[in-house]
C-alpha positions as CSV (number, residue, x, y, z in Angstrom):
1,X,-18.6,30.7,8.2
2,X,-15.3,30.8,10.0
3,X,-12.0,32.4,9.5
4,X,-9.0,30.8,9.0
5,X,-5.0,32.1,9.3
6,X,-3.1,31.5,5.5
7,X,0.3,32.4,5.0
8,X,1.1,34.1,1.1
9,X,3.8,34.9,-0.4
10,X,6.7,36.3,1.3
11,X,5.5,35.1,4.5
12,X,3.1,37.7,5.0
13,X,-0.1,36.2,7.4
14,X,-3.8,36.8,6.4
15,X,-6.9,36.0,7.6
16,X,-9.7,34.9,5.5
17,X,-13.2,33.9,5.8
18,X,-13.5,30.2,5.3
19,X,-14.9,28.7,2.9
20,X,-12.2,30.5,0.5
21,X,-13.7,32.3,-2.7
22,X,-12.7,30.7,-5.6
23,X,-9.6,33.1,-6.0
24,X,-8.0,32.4,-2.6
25,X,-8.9,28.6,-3.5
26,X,-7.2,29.0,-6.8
27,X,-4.1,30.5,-4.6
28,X,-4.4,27.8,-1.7
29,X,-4.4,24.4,-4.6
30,X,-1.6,26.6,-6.8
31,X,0.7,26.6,-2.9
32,X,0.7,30.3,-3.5
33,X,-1.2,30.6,-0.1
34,X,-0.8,27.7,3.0
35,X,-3.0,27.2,6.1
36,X,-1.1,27.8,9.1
37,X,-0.6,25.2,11.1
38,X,-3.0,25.3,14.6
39,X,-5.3,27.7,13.5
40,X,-8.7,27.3,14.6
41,X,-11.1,25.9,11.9
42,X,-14.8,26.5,11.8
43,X,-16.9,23.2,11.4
44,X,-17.3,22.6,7.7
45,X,-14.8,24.5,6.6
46,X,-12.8,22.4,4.8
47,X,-13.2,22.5,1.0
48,X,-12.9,19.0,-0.3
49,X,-13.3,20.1,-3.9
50,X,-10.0,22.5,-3.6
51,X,-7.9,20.2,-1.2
52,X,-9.0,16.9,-1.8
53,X,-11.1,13.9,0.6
54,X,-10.5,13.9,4.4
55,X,-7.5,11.3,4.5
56,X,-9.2,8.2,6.0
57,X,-11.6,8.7,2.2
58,X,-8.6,8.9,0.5
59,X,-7.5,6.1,-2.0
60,X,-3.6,4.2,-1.5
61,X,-1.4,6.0,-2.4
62,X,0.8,4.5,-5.0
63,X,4.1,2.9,-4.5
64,X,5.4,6.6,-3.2
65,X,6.1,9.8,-4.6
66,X,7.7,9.9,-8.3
67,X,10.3,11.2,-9.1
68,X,10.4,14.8,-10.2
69,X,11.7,13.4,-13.6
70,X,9.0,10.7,-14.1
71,X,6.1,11.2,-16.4
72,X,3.3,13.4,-16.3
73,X,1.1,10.6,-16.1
74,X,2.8,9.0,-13.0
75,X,2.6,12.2,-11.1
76,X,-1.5,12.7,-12.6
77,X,-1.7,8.9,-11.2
78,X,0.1,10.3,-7.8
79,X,-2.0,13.4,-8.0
80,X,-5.3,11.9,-7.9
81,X,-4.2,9.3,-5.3
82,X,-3.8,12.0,-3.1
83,X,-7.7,13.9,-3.9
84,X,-6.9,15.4,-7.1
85,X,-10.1,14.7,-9.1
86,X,-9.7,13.0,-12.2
87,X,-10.6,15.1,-14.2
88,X,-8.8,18.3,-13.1
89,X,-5.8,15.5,-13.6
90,X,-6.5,14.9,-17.3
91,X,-6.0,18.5,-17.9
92,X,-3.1,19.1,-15.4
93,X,0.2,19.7,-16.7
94,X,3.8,17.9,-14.9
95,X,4.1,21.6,-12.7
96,X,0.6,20.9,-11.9
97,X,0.5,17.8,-10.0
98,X,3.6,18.6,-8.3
99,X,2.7,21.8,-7.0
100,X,-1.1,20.2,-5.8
101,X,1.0,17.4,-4.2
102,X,3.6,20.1,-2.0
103,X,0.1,21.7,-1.1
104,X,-1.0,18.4,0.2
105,X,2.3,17.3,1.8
106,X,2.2,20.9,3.7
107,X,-1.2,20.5,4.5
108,X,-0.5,17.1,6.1
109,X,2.4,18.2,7.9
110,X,0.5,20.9,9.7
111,X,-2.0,18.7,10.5
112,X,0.8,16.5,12.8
């Protein structure tokens, strides 16, 4: 078990045991909390099921990002491209895939 630096809402900095709880991984897939970027992770700590495959596991991503006004099921299509599991797709409204994709985008961009 490691601990890793998120940043909430507000800006505001906290330190959480990693793996997350279900409730801080309900915050961390919602973008209500983001890892921040070069903080030390523990071995294992990353939570496939919340944040989706390691990226070299990761299918093609589609032609590129829709467009905020395309259809739900582009962005469930773009969704899962990107680790969402299909199922958690079916079920996910518009809002929902976009706000999982920002939470992968940020999560790749920290990574850099």
């Amino acid at each position: 078990m490691g601990v890793g630096e998120y940043r909430g809402p507000g800006g505001l900095i906290v330190l959480l045991d990693e793996p997350l709880n279900s409730e801080m991984a309900k915050q961390l897939s919602s973008g209500h909390l983001s890892r921040v970027g070069g903080a030390p992770k523990a071995e294992g700590s990353e939570r496939e099921d919340f944040a989706g495959p390691k990226p070299e596991s990761r299918p093609a991503a589609p032609e590129g990002k829709p467009a905020v006004t395309a259809k739900v099921d582009d962005w469930r299509a773009y969704a899962v491209s990107l680790g969402m599991s299909e199922e958690d797709a079916a079920s996910a409204t518009k809002k929902d895939c976009q706000e999982y994709v920002q939470v992968v985008e940020d999560a790749a961009e920290g990574q850099e």
